[in-house]
N, C-alpha and C positions, 0 to 999 in steps of 0.2 A: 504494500500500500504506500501511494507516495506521501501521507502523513508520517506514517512511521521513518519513511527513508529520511525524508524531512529533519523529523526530531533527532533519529542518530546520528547525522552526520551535520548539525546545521553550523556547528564550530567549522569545520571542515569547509563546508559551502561558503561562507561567508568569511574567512580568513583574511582576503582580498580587503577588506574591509577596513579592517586593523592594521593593516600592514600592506602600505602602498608600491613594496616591492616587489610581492607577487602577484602573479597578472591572473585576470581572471580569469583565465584558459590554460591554467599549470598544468594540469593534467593532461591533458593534449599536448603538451609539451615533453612529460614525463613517460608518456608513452607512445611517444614517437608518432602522432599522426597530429597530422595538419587539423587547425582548429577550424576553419570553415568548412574542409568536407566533411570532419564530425558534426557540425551545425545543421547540417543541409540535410544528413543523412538522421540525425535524431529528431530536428524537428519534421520530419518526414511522415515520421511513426510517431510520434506525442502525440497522444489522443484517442492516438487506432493502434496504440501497439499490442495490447490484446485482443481485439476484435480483429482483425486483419492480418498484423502479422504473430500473431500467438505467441507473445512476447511479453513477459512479468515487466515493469517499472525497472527494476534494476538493473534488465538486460539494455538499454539505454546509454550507457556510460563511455567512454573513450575508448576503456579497454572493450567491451562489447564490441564494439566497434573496430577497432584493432582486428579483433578476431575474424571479421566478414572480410577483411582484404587478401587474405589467405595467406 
């Protein structure tokens, strides 16, 4: 549920916040894919990613993503 992902990770999320030296797309950075085709490709599935492409909330992520490049 994205409440839950929400609350466990919301330090995580919002770090960017506190600390204007990491960018908002470290993670994308940390795992090696570009931060606009991860954008294009999540918000793609946001919304329908369990109706459509039969995909839980967390499978969303950079690393997710990562993994569909092969």
């Amino acid at each position: 549920m994205a409440s839950r992902y929400y609350k466990n990770h919301h330090d995580a999320l919002f770090r960017f916040v506190d600390d204007p030296l990491v960018p908002i797309i470290a993670t994308c950075r940390a795992q090696g894919v570009a931060a606009q085709a991860y954008l294009a490709w999540a918000f793609e599935r946001l919304g329908t990613h369990r109706d459509v492409f039969g995909l839980p909330l967390d499978a969303l992520t950079p690393a997710a993503f990562k993994k569909t490049l092969g």
